[in-house]
C-alpha positions in Angstrom: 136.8 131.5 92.1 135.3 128.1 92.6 135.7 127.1 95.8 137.2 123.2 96.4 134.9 120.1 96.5 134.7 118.0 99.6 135.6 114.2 99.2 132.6 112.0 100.7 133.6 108.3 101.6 131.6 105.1 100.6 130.8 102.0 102.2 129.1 98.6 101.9 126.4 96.6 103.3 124.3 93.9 101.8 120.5 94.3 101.7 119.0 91.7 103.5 115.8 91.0 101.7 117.8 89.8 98.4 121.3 89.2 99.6 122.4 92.3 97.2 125.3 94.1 97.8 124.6 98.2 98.4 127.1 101.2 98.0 126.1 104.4 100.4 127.1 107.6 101.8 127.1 109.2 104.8 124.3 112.2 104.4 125.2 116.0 104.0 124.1 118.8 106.0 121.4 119.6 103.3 120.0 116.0 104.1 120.2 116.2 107.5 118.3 120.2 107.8 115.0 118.1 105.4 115.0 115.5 108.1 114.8 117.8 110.7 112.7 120.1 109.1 110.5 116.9 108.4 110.8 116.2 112.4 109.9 119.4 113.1 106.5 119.0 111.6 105.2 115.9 113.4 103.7 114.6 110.4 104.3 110.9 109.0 103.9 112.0 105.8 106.8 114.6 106.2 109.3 112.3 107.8 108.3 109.2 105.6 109.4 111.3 102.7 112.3 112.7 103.7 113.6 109.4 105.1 112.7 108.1 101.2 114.6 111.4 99.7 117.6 110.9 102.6 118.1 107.0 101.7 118.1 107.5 98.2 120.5 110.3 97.8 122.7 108.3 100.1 122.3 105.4 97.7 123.5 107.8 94.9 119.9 107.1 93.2 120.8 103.6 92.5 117.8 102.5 94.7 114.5 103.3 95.0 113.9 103.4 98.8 110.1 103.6 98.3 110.1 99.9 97.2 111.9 98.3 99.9 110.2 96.3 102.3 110.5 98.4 105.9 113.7 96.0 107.6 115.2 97.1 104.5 115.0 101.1 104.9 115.5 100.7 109.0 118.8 98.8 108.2 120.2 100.6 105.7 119.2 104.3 107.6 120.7 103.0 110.5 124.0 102.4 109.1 124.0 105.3 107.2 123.1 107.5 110.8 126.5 105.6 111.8 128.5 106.7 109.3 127.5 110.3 109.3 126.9 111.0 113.2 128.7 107.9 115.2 129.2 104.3 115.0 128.2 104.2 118.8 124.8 105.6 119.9 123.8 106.2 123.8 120.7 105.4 125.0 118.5 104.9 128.4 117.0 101.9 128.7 114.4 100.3 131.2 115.1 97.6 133.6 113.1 94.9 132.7 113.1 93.5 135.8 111.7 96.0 137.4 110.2 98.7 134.6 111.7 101.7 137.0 115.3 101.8 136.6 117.0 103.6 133.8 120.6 102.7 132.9 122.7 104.1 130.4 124.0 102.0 127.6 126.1 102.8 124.5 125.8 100.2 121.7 128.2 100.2 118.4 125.4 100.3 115.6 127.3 98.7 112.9 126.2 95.5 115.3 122.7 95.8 114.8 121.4 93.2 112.2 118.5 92.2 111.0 117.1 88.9 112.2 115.0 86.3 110.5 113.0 83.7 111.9 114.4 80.3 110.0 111.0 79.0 109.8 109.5 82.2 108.0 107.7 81.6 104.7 106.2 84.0 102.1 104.4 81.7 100.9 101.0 80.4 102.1 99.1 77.3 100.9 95.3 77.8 100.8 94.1 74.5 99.8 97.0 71.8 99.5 94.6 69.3 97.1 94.4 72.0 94.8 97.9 73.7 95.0 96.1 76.7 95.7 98.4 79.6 97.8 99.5 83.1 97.9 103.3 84.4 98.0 102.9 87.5 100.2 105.3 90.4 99.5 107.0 92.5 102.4 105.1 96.2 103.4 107.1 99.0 102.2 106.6 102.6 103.1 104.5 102.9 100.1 101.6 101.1 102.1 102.3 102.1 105.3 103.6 105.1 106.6 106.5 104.5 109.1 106.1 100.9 110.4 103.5 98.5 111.7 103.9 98.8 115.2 101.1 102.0 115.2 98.1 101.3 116.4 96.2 100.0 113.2 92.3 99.1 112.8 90.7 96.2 111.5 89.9 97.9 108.1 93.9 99.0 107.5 95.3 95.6 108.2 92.9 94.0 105.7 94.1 96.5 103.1 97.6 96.0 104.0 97.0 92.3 103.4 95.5 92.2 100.2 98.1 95.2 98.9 100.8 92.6 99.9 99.8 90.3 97.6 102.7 89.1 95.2 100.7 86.6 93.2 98.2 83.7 93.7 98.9 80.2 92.5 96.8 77.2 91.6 98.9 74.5 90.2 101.5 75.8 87.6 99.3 79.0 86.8 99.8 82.3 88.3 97.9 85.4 88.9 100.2 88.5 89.5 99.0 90.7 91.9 100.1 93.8 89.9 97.1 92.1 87.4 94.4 92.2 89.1 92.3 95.0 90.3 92.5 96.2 93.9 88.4 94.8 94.0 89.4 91.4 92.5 91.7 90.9 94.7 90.0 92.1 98.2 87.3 89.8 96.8 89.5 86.8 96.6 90.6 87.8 100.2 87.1 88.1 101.5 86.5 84.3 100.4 89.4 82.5 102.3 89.0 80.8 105.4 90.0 81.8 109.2 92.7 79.4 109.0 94.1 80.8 105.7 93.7 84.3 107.5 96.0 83.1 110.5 98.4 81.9 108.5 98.4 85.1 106.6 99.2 87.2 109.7 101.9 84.9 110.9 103.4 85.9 107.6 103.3 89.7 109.3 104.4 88.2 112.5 107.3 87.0 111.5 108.7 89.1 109.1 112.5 90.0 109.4 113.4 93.0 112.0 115.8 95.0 112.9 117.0 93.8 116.7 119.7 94.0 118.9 120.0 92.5 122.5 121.8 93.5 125.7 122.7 92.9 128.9 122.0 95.8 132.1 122.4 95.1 135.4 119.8 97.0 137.7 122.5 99.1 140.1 119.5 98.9 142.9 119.6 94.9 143.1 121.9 93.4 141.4 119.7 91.5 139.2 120.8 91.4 135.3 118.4 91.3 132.6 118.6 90.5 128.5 
């Protein structure tokens, strides 16, 4: 005898990187034992792919998780942990005022947005007499692993540049990055300027993120911090 099927509920958000409206699912006990089986074994590659497997199933395959930029996954992941284990997560966090103190705080994560910088700009002039630039595209977990806060050397953020490379203009022709070979286009890299290469990284610096701010009050003195 077949035994009855459980009803899951589905909500909404909208993904911030192209304004697109997103139907998900909290995640099953199946999804939850691969992510902690994932956890389990310390290894990136382990919890980057079951983070991928966990966001698409919860996206009833009609995303493909491995494509979107990093902001993207955090956001959507951390509404989905909301809907399956608690809209309101507890957490200890440091006074900043004096880096000692732990206070308790609960925070409602359906509050949690992602924040961009108004002045933030894919795209990135090279030469303005020539109408020479690049349009950068956002890191997914395709280039890097889980984020791009770990410590990364010299030779990995160059790579991470050039694989971030949506297309190069000059004037009204374009060069898709997807066209050119993974040497043409760490040559064309290798030939800008330091300026350029600031400029470039201040793309990296600014990129949207996931943040939320609150106020504690250090029980010792009194003082309250952001």
């Amino acid at each position: 005898m077949a035994l009855p099927k459980i009803e899951v509920p589905t909500y909404e958000l909208t993904l911030p990187s192209v304004d697109q409206q997103v139907k998900y699912r909290p995640f099953l006990v199946k999804e939850e034992k691969l992510l902690m089986m994932a956890l389990e074994t310390g290894e990136d590659e382990a919890m980057k792919n079951a983070t991928i497997d966990l966001v698409n199933a919860c996206t009833m395959g009609k995303l493909k998780a491995e494509d979107l930029p990093i902001f993207d996954i955090e956001y959507l992941f951390l509404n989905i942990r909301a809907k399956s284990v608690g809209e309101v997560g507890k957490f200890q966090v440091i006074c900043p005022e004096d880096k000692i103190t732990l206070i308790p705080v609960e925070i409602d994560l359906t509050t949690v947005e992602v924040q961009v910088d108004d002045k933030h700009t894919n795209n990135v002039v090279l030469d303005e007499s020539r109408k020479l630039g690049i349009v950068m595209k956002y890191p997914t977990l395709k280039l890097v692993p889980m984020g791009i806060d770990k410590e990364m050397n010299a030779d990995k953020i160059f790579d991470l540049m050039v694989s971030c490379i949506d297309h190069i203009y000059e004037g009204d022709k374009i060069y898709p990055g997807k066209d050119s070979t993974l040497e043409e286009k760490t040559e064309f890299f290798d030939s800008i300027s330091q300026k350029n290469l600031v400029d470039i990284r201040k793309f990296f610096d600014g990129m949207p993120k996931l943040k939320h701010e609150v106020e504690v009050e250090n029980p010792k003195t009194k003082v309250k911090s952001t």
